[in-house]
C-alpha positions in Angstrom: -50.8 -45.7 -15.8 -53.4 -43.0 -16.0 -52.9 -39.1 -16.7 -54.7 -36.5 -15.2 -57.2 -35.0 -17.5 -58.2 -31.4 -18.3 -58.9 -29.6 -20.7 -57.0 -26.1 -21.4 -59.5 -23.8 -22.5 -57.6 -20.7 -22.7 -55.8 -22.9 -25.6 -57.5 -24.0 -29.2 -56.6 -26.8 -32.0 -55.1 -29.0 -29.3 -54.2 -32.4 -30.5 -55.4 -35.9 -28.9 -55.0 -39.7 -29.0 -57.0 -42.3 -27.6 -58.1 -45.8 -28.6 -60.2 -49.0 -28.3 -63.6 -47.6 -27.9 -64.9 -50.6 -29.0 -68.3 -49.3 -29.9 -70.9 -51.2 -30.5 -68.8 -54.2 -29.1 -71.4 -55.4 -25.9 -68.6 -58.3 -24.8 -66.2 -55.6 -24.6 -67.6 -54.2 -21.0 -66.9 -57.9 -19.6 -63.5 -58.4 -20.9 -62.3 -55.3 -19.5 -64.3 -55.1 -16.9 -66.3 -51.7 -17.9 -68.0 -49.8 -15.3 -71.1 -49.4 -17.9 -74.2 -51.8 -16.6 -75.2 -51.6 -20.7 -73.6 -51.1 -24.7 -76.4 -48.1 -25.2 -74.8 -46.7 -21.2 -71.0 -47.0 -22.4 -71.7 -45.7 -25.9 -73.2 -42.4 -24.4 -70.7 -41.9 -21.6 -68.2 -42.6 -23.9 -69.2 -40.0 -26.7 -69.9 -37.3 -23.8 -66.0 -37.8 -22.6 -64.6 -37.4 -25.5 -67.0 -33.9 -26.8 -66.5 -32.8 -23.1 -62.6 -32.3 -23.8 -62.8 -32.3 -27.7 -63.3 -29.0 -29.4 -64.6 -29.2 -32.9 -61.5 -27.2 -34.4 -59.0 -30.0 -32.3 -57.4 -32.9 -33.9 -57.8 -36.8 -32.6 -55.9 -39.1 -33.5 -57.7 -42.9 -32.6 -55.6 -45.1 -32.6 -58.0 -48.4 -33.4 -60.7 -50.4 -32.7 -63.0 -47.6 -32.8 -65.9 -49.6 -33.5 -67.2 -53.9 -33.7 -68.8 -54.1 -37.3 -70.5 -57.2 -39.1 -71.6 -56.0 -42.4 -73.5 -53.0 -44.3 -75.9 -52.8 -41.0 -73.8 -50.7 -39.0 -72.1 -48.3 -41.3 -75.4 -46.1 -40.9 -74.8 -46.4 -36.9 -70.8 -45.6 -36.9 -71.2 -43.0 -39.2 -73.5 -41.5 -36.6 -71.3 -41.9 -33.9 -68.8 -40.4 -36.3 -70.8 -37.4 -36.7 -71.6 -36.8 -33.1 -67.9 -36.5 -32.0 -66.0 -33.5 -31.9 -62.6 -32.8 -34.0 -60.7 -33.7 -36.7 -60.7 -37.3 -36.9 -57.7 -39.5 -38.0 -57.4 -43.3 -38.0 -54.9 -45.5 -37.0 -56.6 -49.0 -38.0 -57.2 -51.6 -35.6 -57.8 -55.3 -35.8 -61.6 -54.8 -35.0 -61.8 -52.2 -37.8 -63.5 -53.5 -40.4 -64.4 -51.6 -43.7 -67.6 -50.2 -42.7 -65.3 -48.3 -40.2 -61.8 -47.8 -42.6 -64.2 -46.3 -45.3 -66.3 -44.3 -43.8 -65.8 -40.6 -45.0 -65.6 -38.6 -42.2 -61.8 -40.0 -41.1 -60.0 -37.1 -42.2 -57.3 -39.7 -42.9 -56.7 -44.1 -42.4 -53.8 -45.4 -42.4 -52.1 -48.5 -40.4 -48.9 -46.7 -39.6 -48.2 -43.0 -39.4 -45.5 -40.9 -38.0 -46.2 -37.3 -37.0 -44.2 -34.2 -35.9 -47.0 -32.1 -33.9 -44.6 -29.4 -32.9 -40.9 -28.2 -32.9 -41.1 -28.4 -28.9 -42.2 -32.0 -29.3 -40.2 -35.1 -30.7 -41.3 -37.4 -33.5 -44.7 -39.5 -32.5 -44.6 -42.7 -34.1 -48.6 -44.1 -34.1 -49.6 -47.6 -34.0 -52.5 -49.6 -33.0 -50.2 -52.5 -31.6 -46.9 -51.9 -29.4 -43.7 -51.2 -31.1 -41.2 -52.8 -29.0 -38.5 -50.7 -31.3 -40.1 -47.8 -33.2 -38.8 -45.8 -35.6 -36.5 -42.9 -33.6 -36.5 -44.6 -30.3 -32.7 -44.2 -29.4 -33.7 -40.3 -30.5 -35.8 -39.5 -28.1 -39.4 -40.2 -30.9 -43.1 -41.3 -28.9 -44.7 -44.8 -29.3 -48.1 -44.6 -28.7 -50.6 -47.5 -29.3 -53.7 -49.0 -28.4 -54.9 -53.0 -28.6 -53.9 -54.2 -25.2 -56.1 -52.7 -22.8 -53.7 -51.8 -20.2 -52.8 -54.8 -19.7 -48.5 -55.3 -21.1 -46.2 -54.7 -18.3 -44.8 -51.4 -18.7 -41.4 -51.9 -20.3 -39.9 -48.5 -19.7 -39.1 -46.2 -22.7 -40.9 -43.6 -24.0 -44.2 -45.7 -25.0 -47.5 -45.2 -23.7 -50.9 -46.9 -23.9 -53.7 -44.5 -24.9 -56.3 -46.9 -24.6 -59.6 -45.5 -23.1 -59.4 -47.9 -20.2 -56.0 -46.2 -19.3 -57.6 -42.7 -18.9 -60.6 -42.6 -17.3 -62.3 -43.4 -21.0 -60.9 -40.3 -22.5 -58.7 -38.8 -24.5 -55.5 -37.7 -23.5 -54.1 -34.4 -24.8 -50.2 -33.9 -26.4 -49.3 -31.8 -23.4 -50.5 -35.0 -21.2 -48.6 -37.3 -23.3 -46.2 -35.1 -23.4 -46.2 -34.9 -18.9 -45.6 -38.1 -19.1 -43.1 -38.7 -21.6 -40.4 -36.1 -19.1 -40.1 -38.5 -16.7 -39.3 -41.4 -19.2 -35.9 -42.4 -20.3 
């Protein structure tokens, strides 16, 4: 399922999610079958998609595995990447998240689980790397969005979504997309 992307620029602090970057994760461009010919290719296209919709006073939300890790030797390289992309950035933690990740300072907040009201003309947004097959608020009318499988469950109705970068043309998607989508849900 794939929303169509824009950025509103007569509007400022929008909110975003997206997931599964997968930086510095080469294998990654195989298994999902990545239009990048390289890990340095995918890691630039995917920092200029993000800044190129992304204002610096807008929140993310990422929604895990933002980045492969093995040790002390890439905290200095995701901290970078980090720094180089626009917004307020909050982490839901995924299962490739590993500390140098999780710890690093400039999340403005980590957390496996979070729940968040963006706005009274918008429901309850539960957050979660993995599918919730029953969230918290579903019979309510409340959001599930999550990450981890690539595109790649069967869509099972509801008012779920995958943000997933591979969904969306490797971007982020925007509340007012998510929130497009979500009308013609039951």
């Amino acid at each position: 399922m794939s929303i169509h992307l824009t950025r509103d620029r007569c509007r400022s602090d929008m909110i975003w999610f997206t997931s599964d970057h997968h930086f510095n994760h080469e294998n990654i461009i195989r298994h999902d079958n990545r239009p990048f010919p390289s890990l340095q290719e995918m890691t630039i296209a995917l920092v200029d998609y993000w800044n190129e919709l992304v204002q610096p006073s807008d929140v993310v939300w990422h929604l895990g595995d933002f980045a492969l890790s093995w040790g002390k030797k890439h905290a200095t390289m995701i901290d970078a990447l980090l720094a180089s992309l626009h917004g307020e950035k909050h982490l839901i933690v995924g299962n490739h998240d590993r500390k140098e990740v999780t710890k690093n300072t400039r999340w403005a907040s980590v957390s496996h689980y979070h729940e968040i009201k963006a706005s009274t003309s918008h429901p309850k947004i539960v957050l979660c790397h993995y599918s919730i097959r029953s969230w918290n608020g579903a019979h309510h009318g409340s959001w599930m969005l999550h990450g981890h499988s690539h595109g790649n469950l069967p869509d099972m109705g509801g008012k779920s979504l995958d943000v997933g970068v591979m969904c969306h043309h490797y971007r982020p998607i925007s509340l007012e997309q998510v929130a497009a989508f979500m009308e013609h849900r039951d």
